[in-house]
N, C-alpha and C positions, 0 to 999 in steps of 0.2 A: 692151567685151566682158568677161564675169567668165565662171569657173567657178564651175558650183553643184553640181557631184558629181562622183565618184569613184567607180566598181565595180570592186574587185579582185578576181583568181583568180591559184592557182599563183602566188602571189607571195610567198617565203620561208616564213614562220610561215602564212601565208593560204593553205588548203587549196581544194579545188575547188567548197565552197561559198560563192559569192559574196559578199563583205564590202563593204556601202557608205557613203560618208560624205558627209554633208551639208556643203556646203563655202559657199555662200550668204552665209551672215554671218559666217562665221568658224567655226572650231570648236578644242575644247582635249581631248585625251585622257586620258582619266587611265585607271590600271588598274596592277596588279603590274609587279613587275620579270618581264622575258624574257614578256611576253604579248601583241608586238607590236608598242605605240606607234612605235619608229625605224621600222620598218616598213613602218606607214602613211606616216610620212612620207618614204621611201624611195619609197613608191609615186605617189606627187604627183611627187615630183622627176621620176622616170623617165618620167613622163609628157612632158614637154620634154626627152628624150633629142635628141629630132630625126633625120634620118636617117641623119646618121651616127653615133648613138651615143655623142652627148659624153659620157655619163652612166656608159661601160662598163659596159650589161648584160652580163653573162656566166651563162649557165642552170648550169654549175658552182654560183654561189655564190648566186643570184637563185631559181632557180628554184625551188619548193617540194621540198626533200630532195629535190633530187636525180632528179625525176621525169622519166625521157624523153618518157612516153608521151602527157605533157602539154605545153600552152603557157603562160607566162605573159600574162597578157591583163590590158588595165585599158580600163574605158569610161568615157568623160567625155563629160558633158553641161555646154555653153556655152547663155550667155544672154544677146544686144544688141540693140541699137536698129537695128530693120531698115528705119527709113524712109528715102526718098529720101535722098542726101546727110549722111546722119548719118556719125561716122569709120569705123562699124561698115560703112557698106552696101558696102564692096568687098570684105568677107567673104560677103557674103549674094548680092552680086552674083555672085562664081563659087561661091558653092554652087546659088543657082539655076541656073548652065551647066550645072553635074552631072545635077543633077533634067533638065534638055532631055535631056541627052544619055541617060540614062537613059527620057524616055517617066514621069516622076513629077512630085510637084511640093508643094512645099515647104507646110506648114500652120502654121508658128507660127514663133517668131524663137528656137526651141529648138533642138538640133541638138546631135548626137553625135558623137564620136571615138573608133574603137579603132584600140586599137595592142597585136599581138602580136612576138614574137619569135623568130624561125625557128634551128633547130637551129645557124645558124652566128653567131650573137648578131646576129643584120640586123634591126634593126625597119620592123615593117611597118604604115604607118597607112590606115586608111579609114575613109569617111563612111557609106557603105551596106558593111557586111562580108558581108552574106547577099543583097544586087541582084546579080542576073544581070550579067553582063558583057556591052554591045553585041557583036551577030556582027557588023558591020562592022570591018575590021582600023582603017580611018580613026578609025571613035570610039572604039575602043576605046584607040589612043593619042591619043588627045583628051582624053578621060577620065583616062587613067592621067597623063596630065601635067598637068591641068588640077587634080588631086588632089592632086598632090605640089605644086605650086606654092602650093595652097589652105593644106596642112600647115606648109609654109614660114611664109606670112603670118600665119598664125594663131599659132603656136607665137612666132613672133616679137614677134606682142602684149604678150608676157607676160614678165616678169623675175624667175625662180623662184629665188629663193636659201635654200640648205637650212643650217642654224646647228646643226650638231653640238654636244652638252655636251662631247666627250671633247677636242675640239682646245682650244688651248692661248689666254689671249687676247691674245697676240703674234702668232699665227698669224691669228686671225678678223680682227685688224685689217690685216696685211698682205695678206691675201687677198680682204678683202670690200671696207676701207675704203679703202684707199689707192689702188685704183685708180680712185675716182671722184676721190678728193683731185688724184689726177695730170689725171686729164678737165678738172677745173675749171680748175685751174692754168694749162695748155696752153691753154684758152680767152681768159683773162686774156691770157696772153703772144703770143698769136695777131696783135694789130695789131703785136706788134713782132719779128716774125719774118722781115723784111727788114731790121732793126737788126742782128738777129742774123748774120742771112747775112751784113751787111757787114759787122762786125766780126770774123766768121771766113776770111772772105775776104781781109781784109786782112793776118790773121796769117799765112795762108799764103802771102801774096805777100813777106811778111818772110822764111819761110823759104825759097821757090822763089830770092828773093834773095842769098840766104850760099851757097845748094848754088851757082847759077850761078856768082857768083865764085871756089867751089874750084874751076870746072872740071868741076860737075855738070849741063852744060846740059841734059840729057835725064831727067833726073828731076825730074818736078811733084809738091808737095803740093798738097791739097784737104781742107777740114773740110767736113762736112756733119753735119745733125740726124741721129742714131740712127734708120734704118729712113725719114728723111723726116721725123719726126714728133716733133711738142712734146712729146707725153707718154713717148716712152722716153727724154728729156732730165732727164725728172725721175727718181730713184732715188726718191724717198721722203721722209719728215714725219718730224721730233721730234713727238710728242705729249706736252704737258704740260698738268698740273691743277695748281692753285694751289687750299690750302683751309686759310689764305691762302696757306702756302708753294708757291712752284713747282717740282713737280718731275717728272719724266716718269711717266709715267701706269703705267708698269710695274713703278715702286718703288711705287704703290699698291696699297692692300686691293684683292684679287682681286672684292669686293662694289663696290667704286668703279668698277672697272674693268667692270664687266659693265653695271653704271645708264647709263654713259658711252660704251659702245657702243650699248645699246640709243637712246639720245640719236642717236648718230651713223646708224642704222637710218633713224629719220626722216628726217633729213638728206637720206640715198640716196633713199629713197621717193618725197620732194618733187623730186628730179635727174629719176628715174625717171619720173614723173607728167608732167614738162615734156615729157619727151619721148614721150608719148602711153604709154608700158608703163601694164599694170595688171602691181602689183606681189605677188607672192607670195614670204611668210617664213611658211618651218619652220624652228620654235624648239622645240630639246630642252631642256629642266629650266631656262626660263630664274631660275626661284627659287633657280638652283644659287650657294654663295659671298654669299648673301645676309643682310646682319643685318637682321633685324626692321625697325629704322628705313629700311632705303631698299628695303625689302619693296614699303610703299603708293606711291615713288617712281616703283618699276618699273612698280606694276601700272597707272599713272599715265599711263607710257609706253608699254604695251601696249597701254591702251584707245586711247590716238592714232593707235596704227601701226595696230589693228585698224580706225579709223576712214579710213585713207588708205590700206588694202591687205588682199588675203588674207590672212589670218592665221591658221596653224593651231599649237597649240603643243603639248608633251606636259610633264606635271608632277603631283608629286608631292607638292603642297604644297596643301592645303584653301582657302587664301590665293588661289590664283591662279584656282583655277575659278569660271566665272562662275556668279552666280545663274539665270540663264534656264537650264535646263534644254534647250532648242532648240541652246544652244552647247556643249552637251557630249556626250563619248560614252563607253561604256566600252569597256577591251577586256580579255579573261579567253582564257584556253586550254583548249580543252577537245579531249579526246586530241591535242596538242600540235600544235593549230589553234587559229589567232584567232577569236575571235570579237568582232566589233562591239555593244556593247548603245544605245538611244537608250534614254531616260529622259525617261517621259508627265506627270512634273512638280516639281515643286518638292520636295516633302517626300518622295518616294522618290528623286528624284537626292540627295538628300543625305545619307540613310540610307546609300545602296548606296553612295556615293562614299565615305565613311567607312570603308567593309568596304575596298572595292577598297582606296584609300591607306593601308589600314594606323591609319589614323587613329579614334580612340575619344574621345570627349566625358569621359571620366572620365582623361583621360591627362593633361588640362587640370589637374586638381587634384592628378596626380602619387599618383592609389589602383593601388593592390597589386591583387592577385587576390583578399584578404580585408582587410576594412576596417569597423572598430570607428567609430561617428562619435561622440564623447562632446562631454558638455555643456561639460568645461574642462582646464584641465591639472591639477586634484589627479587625476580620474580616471583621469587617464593617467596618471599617476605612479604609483597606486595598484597598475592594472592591472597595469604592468610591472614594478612590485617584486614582485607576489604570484608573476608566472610565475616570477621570479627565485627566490622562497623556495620555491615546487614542484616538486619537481627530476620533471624527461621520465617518469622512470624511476618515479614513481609514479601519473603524472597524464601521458598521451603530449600530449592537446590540441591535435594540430599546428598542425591550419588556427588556432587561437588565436595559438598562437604565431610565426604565418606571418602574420597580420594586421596590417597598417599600422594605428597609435593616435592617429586624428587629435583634438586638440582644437579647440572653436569658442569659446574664453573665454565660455560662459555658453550659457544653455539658450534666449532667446531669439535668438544667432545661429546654435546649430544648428536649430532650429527655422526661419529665414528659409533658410538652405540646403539642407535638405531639401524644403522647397515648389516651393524655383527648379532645383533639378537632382533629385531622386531618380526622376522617372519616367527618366529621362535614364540616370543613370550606376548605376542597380539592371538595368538590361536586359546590364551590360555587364561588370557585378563582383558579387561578394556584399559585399553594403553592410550592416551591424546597427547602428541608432541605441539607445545606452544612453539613457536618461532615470532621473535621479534620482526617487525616492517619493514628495517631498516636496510642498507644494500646487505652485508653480511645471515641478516637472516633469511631474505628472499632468495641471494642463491643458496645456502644449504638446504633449504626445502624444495627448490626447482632440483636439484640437485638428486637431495633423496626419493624425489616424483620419476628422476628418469632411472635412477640405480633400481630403488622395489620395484617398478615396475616393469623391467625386462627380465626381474625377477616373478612377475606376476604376483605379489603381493599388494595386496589394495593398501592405498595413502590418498584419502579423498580428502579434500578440504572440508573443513568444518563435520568432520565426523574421526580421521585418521590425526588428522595436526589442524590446528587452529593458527591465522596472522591475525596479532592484537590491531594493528592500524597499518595500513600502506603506509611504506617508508618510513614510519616511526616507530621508535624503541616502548617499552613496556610503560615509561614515565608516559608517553603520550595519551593516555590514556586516560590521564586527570583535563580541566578545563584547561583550555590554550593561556586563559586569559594569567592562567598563575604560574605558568613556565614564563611568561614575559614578564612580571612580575619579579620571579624566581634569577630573571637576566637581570631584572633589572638592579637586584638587591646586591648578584653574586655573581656578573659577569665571568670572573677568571675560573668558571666551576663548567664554563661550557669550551668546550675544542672548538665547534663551528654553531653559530648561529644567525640566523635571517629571518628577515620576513618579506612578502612579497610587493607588490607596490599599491595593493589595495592594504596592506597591513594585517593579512592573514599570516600566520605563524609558519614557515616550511620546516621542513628536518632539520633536528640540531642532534647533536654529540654533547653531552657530557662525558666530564673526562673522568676514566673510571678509575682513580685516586677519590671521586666528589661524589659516585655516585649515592653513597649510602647518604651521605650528606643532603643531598638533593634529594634523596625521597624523603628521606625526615622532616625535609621543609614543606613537603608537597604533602604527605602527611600530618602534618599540625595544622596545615590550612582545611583539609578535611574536618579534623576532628573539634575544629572552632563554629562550622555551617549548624545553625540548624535544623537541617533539613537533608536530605539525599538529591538535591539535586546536582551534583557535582556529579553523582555517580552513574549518570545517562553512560558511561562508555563502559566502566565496569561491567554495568548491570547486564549489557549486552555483551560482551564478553564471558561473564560467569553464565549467562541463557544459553550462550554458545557450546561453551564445555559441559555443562548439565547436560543437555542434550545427545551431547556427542556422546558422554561416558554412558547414558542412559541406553543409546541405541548400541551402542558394541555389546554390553551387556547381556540385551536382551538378543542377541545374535549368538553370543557364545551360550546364553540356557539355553535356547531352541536348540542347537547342533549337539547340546549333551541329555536332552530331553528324548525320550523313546516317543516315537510319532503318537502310540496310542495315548501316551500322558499331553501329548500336547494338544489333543485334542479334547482333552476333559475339563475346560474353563480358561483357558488361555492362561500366563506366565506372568505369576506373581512377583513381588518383588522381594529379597531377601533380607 
């Protein structure tokens, strides 16, 4: 017998329009914090309340704020093997008594359960909610018992166990594991349970012996098992991990501790299974306490449990949701109602799952809100000396000097990371690739002009990538007159250098053994001036990039902007 859905109403967060979940092969929630996930899975649980309520609905804390006027309701649709003799057919078998007694008759081996909740927390369950009720008093309790019997057996199928993140994991293990530990135990000790009697038996006739000789003959002792029973004989298990040392599993990493229950989950599952249950776990954040490395361990042992049970989980982590888009849902609030989203495929569940978890592709490289991509670190160095020698107060530049200075040691690996991510993390940040003048920066930028854009990705000059100077390097940017200067002090610091026949300066090389060398020089002639005028190419340069990271910016608010906001005073700055 498996569950394949779930429809909820009036149920906490979940307003009076209906929320369903596809439960079939599994499923994982993901979505904001306070947007429902516990919720849903609150709403499975209470499903297997049963009749009397193990689950303590109470419409105080359950019901949607507080609504009198309403019920909370959840419909569930099952699905088994309705042939002769299969384990399922004495499910099928009193539901077809139902169908008799009703005058209908069963068409598929599908079949539904609601269950509401009456003003006094009583839950109420039925197969047909809107069938007429026999006018015979006779069938009509035929029917009403034959129903609730049906509910019994059915609900009994099933072993629903609901794994809070907030409980503690000393608690989850006493709670969850240790009472199958005690089942098994008890089984093991079960042929020696007349050993036991007699050697309890015996100690009492030792003591019934010392009372008789004081002169107590009317007072009997007796030992007996707790309640009858193997398993209230056992109190409980050491748990210990050895890795190699052995120590109890509670002076472990909280992340040990979680991989090693989810291990023990199994365990239950395969107890569970023997004993005919179909087994269902809800798992909140099992990502929660987890390093990276036993990340892939977990998700290892998720896909097992999910292989040997319902499984529905909620999480927060990119990591744990699955590729098939069929096993995922989202959930969002809207006027402080859940709402359920499915997701029609692969490249838009992983868009929008990005939105919902908070998660962005550019978070990966650790980019700012504004982000410079340069070809190495002299440029970086460059950049952030000049903002250094520009004081705010003449030059404001914000988004410049707000901008993260990432270098890529050379122009051919920013060029390969711009290829493999800028359609990616340009939708996400303002991204400005600098390229040096020189012939190697000129082609990788014509270069990446014709690669994104048969891509159709925009790389517009002076808005997508910035050239500091035609055919010169980042140094060219200082006066001419202190690179000749700079030849003339420390020729063997340059590969090639000329000038033309009027005596204007053309492209030179330094050799990049010199370069740090050579800004350092060109840098102390700066910081000797008293004045900024050295810095005519800088200035235009950093007005360049200000600009450019200012306008991306204000492209990426607008497109995350709802039209009506963007029409209430235009787009401030952050």
């Amino acid at each position: 017998m498996k569950l394949v859905s779930i429809r909820v109403r009036n149920f906490r967060t979940v307003g009076p329009d209906e929320q369903t979940l596809s439960l079939e092969h599994g499923l994982t929630l993901v979505g904001p914090n306070n947007s429902g996930k516990t919720n849903l899975l609150k709403a499975i649980q209470f499903l297997f309340t049963g009749w009397d309520n193990s689950h303590a609905y109470s419409q105080s804390a359950d019901l949607t704020f507080g609504d009198r006027r309403v019920k909370t309701s959840f419909l569930a649709t099952f699905d088994g093997d309705d042939s002769s003799g299969s384990n399922d057919s004495p499910i099928y078998d009193a539901l077809d008594n139902l169908h008799q007694i009703l005058g209908t008759r069963r068409s598929s081996s599908t079949f539904t359960l609601s269950l509401q909740f009456t003003a006094s927390n009583t839950p109420v369950y039925q197969f047909f909610p809107n069938a007429k009720q026999p006018d015979v008093n006779a069938l009509r309790t035929q029917f009403s018992r034959t129903q609730r019997q049906l509910v019994v057996d059915l609900l009994s199928r099933f072993a629903c166990h609901y794994v809070p993140s907030a409980r503690s994991m000393r608690e989850l293990y006493e709670e969850l594991l240790v009472p199958f530990l005690r089942k098994s135990a008890a089984l093991a000790l079960a042929p020696h349970s007349d050993a036991i009697s007699t050697v309890l038996q015996g100690v009492a006739e030792s003591f019934n012996g010392q009372l008789s000789a004081s002169g107590l003959t009317d007072l009997q002792v007796s030992f007996e098992l707790p309640n009858g029973s193997l398993e209230d004989l056992l109190q409980g298990f050491d748990f210990y991990i050895s890795d190699p040392e052995k120590t109890t599993i509670f002076r472990k990493g909280q992340g040990i501790q979680s991989t090693a229950l989810l291990a023990g989950f199994m365990w239950m599952t395969a107890q569970l299974r023997q004993q005919g249950k179909e087994v269902v776990w809800l798992l909140e954040e099992p990502e929660s306490y987890l390093h990276p490395e036993l990340s892939q361990s977990a998700l290892t042992l998720l896909e097992r449990l999910r292989q040997q049970s319902l499984l529905v989980v909620t999480t927060h982590a990119l990591a744990f949701v699955p590729q098939d888009p069929a096993l995922v849902a989202g959930t969002s609030l809207e006027a402080n109602r859940t709402r359920v989203e499915v997701f029609p495929s692969y490249v838009e569940a992983t868009a929008r799952l990005r939105t919902a978890l908070g998660v962005r592709f550019s978070d990966y490289f650790n980019l700012g809100r504004y982000n410079l991509l340069l070809e190495g670190k002299t440029d970086r160095q460059f950049i952030d000396w000049v903002l250094q020698q520009i004081p705010r107060e003449v030059h404001e530049w914000s988004e410049l000097r707000e901008a993260h200075l990432l270098d890529f040691g050379g122009v051919r690996h920013l060029g390969g990371f711009v290829r493999a991510t800028y359609g990616f993390i340009s939708a996400e940040r303002a991204c400005v690739c600098v390229f040096d003048g020189d012939d190697a920066g000129e082609k990788e930028r014509r270069d990446l002009q014709q690669y994104l854009g048969n891509k159709s990705i925009p790389f517009e000059a002076n808005r997508n990538f910035l050239s500091v100077r035609d055919r010169f390097a980042v140094e060219g940017l200082f006066p001419d007159a202190w690179v000749e200067q700079l030849h003339n002090e420390h020729a063997g610091w340059f590969e090639t250098y000329s000038v033309d026949v009027t005596g204007q300066l053309e492209p030179y090389k330094i050799r990049d053994g010199r370069k740090s060398d050579a800004g350092q020089w060109l840098m102390s002639c700066a910081e000797r001036e008293p004045d900024l005028q050295w810095a005519d190419r800088w200035v235009a340069f950093c007005l360049a990039a200000n600009n450019a990271l200012r306008a991306l910016h204000v492209t990426l608010t607008a497109r995350a902007t709802p039209p009506a906001a963007q029409g209430s005073g235009g787009i401030g700055r952050n």
